[in-house]
C-alpha positions in Angstrom: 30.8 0.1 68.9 27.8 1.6 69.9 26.8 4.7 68.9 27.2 8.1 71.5 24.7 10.2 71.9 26.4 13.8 72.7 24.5 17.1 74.3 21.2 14.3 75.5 19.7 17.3 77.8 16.0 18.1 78.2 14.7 19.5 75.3 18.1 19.1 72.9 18.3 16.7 69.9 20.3 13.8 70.6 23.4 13.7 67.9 24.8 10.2 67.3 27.9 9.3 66.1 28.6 8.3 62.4 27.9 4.5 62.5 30.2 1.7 60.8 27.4 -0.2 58.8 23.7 -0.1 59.4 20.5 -2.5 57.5 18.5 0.3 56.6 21.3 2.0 54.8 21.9 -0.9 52.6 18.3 -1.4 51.3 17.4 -0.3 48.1 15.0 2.1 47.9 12.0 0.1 46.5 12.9 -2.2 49.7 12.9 0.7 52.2 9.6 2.1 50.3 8.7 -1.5 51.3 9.5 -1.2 54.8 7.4 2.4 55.3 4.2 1.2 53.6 3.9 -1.3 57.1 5.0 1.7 59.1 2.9 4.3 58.3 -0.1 5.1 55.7 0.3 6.7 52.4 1.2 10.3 52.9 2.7 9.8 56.6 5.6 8.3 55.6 7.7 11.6 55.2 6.9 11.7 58.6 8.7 8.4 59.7 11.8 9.3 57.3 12.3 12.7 59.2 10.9 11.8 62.5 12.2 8.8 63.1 15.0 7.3 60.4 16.7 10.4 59.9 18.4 11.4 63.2 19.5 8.1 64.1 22.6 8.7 62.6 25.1 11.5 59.5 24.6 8.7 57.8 21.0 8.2 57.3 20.7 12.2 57.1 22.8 12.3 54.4 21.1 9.6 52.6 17.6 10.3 53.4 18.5 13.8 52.3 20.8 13.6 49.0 20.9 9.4 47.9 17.5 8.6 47.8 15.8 10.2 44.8 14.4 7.0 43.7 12.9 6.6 47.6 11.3 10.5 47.1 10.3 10.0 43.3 7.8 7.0 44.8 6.9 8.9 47.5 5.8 11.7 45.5 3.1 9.1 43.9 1.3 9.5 47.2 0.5 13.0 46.5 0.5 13.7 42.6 -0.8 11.0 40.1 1.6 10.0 37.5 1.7 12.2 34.3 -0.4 10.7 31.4 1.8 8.6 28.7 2.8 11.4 25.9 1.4 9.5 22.4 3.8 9.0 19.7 1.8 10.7 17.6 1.9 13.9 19.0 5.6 14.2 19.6 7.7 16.9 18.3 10.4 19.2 18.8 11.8 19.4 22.6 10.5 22.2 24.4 13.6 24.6 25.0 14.3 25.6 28.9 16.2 27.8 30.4 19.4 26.6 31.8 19.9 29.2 34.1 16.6 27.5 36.4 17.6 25.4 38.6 15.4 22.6 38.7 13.8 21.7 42.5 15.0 18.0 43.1 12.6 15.4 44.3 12.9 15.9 47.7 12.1 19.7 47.5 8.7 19.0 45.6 7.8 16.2 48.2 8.0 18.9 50.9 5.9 21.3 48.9 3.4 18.6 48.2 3.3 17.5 51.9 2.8 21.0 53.1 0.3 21.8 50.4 -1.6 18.7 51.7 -1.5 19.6 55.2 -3.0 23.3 54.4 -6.2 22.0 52.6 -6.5 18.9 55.1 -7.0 22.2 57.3 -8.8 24.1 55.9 -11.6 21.1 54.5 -11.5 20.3 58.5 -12.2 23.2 59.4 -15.2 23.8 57.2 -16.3 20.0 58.2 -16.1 21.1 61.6 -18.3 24.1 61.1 -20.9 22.1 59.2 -20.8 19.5 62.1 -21.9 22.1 64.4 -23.9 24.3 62.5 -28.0 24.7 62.8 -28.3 27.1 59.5 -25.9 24.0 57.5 -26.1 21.1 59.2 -24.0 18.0 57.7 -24.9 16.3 55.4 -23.8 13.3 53.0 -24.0 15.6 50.2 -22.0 18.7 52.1 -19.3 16.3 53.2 -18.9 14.7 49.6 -18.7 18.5 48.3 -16.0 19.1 50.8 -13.7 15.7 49.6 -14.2 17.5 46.0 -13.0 21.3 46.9 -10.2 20.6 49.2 -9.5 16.7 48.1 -9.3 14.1 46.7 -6.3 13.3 48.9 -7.3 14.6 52.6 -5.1 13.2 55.7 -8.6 12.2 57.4 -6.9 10.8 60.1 -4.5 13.5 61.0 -7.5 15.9 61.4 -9.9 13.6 63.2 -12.8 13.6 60.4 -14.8 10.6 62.4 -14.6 12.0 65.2 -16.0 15.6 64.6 -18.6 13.2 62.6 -19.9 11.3 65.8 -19.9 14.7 67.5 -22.2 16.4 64.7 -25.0 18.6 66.0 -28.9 19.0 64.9 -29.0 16.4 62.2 -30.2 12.6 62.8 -28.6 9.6 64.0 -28.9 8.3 60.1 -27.5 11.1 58.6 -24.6 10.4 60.9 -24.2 6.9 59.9 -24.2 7.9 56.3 -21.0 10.3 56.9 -19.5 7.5 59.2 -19.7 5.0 56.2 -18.5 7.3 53.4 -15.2 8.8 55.8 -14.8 4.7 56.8 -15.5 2.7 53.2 -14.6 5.6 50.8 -11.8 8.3 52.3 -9.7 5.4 54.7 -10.3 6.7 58.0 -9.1 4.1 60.9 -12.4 3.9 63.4 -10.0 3.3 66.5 -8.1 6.6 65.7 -8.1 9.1 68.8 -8.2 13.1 69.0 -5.2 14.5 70.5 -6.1 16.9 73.3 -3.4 19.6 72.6 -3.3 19.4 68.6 -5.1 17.6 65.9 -3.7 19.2 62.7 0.1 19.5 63.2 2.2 18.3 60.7 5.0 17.3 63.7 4.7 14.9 66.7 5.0 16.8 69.6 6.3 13.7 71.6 9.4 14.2 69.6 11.6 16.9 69.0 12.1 18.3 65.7 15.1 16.5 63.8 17.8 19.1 61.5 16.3 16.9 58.4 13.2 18.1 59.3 14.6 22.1 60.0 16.7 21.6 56.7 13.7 20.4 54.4 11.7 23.8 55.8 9.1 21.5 57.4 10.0 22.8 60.9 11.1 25.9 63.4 14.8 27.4 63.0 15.8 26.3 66.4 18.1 23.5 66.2 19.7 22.6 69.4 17.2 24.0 71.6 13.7 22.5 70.8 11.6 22.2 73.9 9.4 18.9 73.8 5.7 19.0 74.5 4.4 15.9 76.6 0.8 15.0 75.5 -0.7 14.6 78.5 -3.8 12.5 78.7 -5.7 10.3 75.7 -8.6 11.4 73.1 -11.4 10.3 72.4 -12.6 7.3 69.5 -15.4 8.0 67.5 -16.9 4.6 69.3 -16.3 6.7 73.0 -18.4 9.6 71.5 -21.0 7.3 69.7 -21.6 5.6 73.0 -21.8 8.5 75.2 -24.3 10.1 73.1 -26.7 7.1 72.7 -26.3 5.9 69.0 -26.4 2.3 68.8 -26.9 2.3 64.7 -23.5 3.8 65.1 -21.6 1.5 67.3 -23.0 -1.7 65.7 -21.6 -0.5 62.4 -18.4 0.4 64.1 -18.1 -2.6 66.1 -19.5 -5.4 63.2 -18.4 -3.8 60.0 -15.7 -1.2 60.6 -13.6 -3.3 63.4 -13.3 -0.7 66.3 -11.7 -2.6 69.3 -14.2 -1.6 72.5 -11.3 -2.2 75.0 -9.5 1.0 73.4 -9.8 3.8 76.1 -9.9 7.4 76.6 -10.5 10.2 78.4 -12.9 13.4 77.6 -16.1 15.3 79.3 -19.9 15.1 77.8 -22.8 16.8 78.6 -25.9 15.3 79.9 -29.1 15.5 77.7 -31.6 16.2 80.6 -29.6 18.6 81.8 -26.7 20.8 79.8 -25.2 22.9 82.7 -24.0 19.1 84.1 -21.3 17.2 82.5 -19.3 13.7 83.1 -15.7 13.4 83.1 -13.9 10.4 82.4 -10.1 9.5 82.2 -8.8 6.3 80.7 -12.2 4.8 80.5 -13.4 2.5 77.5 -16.7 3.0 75.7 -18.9 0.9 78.4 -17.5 2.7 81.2 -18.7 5.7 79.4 -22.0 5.1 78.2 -23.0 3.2 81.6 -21.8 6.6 83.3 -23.7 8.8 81.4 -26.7 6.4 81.8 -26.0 6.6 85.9 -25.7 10.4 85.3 -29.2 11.3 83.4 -31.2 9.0 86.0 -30.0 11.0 88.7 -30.7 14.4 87.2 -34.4 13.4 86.7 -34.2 11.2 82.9 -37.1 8.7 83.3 -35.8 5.1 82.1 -37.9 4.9 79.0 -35.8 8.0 77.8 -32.5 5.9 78.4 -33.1 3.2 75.4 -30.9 4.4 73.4 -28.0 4.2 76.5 -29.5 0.4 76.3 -28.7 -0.3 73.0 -25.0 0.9 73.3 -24.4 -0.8 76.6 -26.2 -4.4 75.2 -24.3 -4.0 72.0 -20.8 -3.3 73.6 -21.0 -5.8 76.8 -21.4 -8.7 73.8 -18.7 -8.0 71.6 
């Protein structure tokens, strides 16, 4: 039979019936592991089990949440590196513990380790981001490696959009920009088609979704239960190849279109500023990186750019109209 979903209102989770028999709860956990590295990327993939596997029925709650400590004890290699091997050498007598701790199972330290991540993908954003804009420290190669080495080495930099803020970087040159583009690309794993989100970058839950008891239960949500309202993102981000071609950097958008593989038919929507004149701006909706740069390019010869100021716009719009 199928399964009933009971109380399906706006804004309340859905509550389905226990299920006979179901794949995913007959795969071992090394399979399922299996199944979430071609879901999600390292470090996301507590997301998908509380998200999106965990309220489809009791049954997977209760496994995701008490059966699989071989499922969390390989998750938890995504966020602490396995303990060095103890030589033979130096063993001795067992260190005594108390009984009366109670030990925090697997899935408890996940959470902590997720939430831990999350914090100091935050705060090395936000000291990115204030570097990115900054006149007294601009970015630089050197500034951004320092950051990956306080608040790293593992950073979600596609959560926080690190490429992004990187195309958007202020009084520093096109090559320093490249340099940062390369190193968050080649070096940290950030995905060049990966958009902002124009309501909230850094949130640990989608707000597409409501918030699932696994997630309420594991401490990595609100208290509400039954009555968690769902936020519609309205609208799409911006790519780092959108802002590269709006603000004229072709040495940028031929590395992201020939080395990195950004797709130029990905579109979004966002408002820039025109170089000739600041108090003027262009606003596009579900546009793709040519529709952008050729607008700003309309835009700056109207408000008095001469065309020999435009090459760079050239560039962008040559580069993007053959690929």
């Amino acid at each position: 039979a199928s399964p009933l979903l009971l109380r399906q209102d706006d804004g309340v989770v859905p509550v389905v019936e226990e299920e006979e028999w179901c794949l995913l709860l007959g795969l071992p956990d090394v399979l399922l592991y299996h199944v979430l590295t071609f879901v999600s990327p390292p470090t996301e993939r507590v997301v998908v089990l509380g998200l999106q596997l965990a309220p489809l029925s009791r049954s997977h709650w209760e496994s995701i949440q008490t059966k699989r400590s071989g499922l969390w004890s390989t998750l938890l290699l995504e966020y602490q590196p396995p303990p060095p091997p103890v030589s033979s050498s130096s063993s001795s007598t067992p260190r005594r513990s108390s009984k009366r701790l109670r030990r925090a199972g697997k899935r408890e330290v996940v959470r902590d380790a997720h939430l831990l991540l999350r914090d100091r993908t935050e705060i090395a954003h936000y000291a990115f981001t204030e570097m990115a804009h900054s006149k007294r420290t601009p970015l630089t190669l050197a500034r951004l490696r320092w950051i990956f080495k306080e608040y790293g080495p593992n950073v979600r930099t596609n959560q926080c959009t690190f490429l992004v803020e990187c195309c958007r970087a202020r009084h520093i040159s096109e090559q320093v920009i490249l340099r940062c583009v390369k190193e968050l690309i080649e070096r940290h794993g950030a995905i060049p088609d990966h958009p902002t989100k124009p309501q909230d970058t850094c949130s640990f839950s989608n707000q597409t979704r409501p918030l699932t008891p696994f997630l309420i239960s594991a401490g990595l949500g609100c208290s509400n239960v039954l009555k968690v309202p769902t936020v519609p993102i309205v609208g799409m981000g911006l790519t780092p190849l959108i802002v590269a071609a709006a603000r004229g950097m072709p040495k940028v958008v031929a590395y992201l279109l020939q080395s990195a593989g950004a797709a130029p038919s990905v579109k979004g929507s966002g408002r820039f500023h025109l170089f000739s004149k600041r108090t003027k701006s262009i606003k596009l909706e579900c546009s793709t990186a040519l529709e952008f740069s050729l607008a700003m390019k309309e835009a700056e010869l109207q408000h008095g750019l001469s065309p020999n100021d435009c090459k760079s716009l050239n560039k962008c719009i040559r580069l993007l109209q053959t690929t």
